[in-house]
C-alpha positions in Angstrom: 22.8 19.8 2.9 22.3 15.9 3.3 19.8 13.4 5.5 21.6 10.7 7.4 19.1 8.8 6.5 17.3 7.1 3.3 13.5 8.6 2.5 13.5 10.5 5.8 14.1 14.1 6.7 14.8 15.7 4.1 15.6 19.2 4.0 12.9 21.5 2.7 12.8 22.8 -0.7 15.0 19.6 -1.8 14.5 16.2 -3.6 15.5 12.5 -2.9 16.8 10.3 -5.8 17.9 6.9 -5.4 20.1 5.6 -7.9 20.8 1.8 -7.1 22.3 -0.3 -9.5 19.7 -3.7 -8.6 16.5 -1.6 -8.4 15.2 -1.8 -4.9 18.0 -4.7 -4.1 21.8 -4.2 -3.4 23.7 -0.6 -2.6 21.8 2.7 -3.6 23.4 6.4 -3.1 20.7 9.0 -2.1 21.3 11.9 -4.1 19.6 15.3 -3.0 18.6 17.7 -6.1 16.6 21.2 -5.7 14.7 20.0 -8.9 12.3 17.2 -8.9 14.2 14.5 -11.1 11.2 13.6 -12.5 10.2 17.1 -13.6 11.8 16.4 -16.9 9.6 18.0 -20.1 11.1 16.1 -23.0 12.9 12.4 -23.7 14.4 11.3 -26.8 15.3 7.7 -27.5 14.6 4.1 -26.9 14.6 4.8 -23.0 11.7 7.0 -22.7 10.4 7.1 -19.0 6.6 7.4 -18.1 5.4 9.9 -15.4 2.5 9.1 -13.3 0.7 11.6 -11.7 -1.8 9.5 -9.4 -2.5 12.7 -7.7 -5.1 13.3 -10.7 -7.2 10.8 -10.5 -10.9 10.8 -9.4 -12.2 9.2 -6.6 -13.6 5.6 -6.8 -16.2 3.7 -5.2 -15.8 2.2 -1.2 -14.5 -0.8 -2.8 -11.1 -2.1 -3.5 -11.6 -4.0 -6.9 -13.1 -0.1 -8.6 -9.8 1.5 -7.8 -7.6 2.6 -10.6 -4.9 -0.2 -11.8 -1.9 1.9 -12.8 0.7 -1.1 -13.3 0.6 -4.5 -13.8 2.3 -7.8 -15.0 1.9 -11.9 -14.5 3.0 -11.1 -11.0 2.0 -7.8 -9.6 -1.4 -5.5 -9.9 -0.8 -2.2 -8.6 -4.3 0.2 -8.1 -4.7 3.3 -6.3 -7.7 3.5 -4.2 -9.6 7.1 -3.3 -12.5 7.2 -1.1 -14.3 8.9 1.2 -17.0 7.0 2.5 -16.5 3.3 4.9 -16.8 0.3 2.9 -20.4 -1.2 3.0 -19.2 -4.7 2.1 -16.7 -6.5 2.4 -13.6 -7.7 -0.2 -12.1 -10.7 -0.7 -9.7 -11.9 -3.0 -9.1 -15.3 -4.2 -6.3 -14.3 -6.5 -3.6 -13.1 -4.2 -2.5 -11.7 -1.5 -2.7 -7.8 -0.9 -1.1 -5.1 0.4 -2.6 -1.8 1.0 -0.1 1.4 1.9 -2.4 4.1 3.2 -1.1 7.9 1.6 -3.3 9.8 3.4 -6.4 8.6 5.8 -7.4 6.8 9.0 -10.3 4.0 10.1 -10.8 0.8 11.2 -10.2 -2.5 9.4 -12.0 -5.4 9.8 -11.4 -8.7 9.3 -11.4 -12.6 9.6 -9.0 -12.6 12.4 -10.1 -9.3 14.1 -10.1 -5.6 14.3 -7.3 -2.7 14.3 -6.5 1.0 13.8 -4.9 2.7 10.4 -3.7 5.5 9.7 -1.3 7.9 7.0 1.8 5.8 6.7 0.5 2.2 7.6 0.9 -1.0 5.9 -1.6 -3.7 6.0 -0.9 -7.3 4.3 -3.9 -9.0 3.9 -3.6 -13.0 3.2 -5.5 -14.6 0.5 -8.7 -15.2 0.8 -9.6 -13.1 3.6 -13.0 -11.5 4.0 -12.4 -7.6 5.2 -13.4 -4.1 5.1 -12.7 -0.7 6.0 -14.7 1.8 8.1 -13.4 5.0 7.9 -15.0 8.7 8.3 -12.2 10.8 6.3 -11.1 10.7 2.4 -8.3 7.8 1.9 -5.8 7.6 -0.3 -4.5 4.2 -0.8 -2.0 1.9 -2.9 -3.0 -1.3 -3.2 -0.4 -4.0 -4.5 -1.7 -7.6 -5.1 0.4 -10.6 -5.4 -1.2 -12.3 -8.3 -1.6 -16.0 -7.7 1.3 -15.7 -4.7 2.3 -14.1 -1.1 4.3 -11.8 0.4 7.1 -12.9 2.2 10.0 -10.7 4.2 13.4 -10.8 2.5 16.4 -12.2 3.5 17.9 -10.3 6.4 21.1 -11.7 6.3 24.0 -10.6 8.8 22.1 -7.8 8.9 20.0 -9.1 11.7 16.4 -9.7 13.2 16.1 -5.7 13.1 16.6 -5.1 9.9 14.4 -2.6 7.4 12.2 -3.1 10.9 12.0 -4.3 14.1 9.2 -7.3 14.0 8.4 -6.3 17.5 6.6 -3.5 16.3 3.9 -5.0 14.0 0.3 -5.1 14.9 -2.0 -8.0 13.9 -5.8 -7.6 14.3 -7.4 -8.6 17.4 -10.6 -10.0 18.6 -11.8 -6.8 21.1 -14.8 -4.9 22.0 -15.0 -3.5 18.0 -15.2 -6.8 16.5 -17.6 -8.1 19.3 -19.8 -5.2 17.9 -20.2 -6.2 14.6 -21.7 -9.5 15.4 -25.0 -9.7 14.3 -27.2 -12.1 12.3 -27.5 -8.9 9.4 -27.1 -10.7 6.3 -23.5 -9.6 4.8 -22.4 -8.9 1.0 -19.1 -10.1 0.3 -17.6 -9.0 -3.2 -15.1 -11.7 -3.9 -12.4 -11.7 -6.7 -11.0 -14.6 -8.5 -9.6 -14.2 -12.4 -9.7 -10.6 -12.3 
């Protein structure tokens, strides 16, 4: 049994490794197994690998900056983010931009330069300094990766092409419609900014 492609249909009962020589850069080989290959019980040696299960964790508050930071370094903070309820502020950060991958969820986001829809599977990249929030009526599960003291860029498509990893075409951006027009009010708003940590 195989997938022709990377990450996506996989056959039931089977699971995707991806051995790459670069990390996430340069050629990879998709190998399926019908054990998880991280359902090891025991490691010996200077190599020994760390398991997260971010399934475990409890829920947080409605606000990004209570969300569980599982990795981090000079460059990167990585949190996971449970919730249930909308958020009743809004976030911003003045350390970096962020990126938030939702796992399971759907809602509104709200923000500077408008409103849009997310669901389970969405991206959303959200510039530095950026005042936004999330309304949402379902339980979220979100990974949210900050780029400390930098941006997110695309890489390099090369001769691959404009199409590349995906087609630009098919990106939304928040607009300015009938949802953002009915937030406007002259309500005092609580903004819970980050900067330093």
């Amino acid at each position: 049994m195989h997938s022709r492609q990377a990450h996506c249909d996989i056959p039931a009962g089977l699971y995707e490794r991806e051995h790459g020589r670069n990390g996430f850069f340069g050629p990879a080989s998709h190998i399926l197994h019908t054990h998880k290959p991280t359902g090891w019980t025991k490691w010996e040696g200077p190599l020994e690998l760390t398991l997260l299960d971010l399934n475990k964790l409890e829920d947080s508050a409605p606000c990004p900056w209570k969300a569980r930071r599982f990795m981090h370094n000079a460059q990167t903070q990585v949190h996971f983010w449970k919730f249930g309820v909308s958020m009743p502020e809004l976030a911003r950060n003045g350390d970096g931009d962020m990126i938030l991958f939702f796992h399971k969820g759907e809602g509104d986001f709200y923000c500077d330069y408008g409103h849009m829809s997310y669901r389970e599977g969405d991206y959303i990249n959200i510039p530095r300094g950026t005042s936004w929030r999330l309304e949402t009526q379902v339980r979220n599960e979100v990974l949210t990766i900050e780029a400390t003291e930098d941006l997110f860029v695309l890489p390099e498509r090369g001769i691959l092409g404009h199409h590349a990893q995906f087609d630009l075409a098919v990106l939304d951006t928040p607009k300015i419609d009938e949802a953002f027009k009915a937030q406007y009010s002259e309500q005092e708003s609580r903004v819970r900014a980050k900067r330093r940590g």
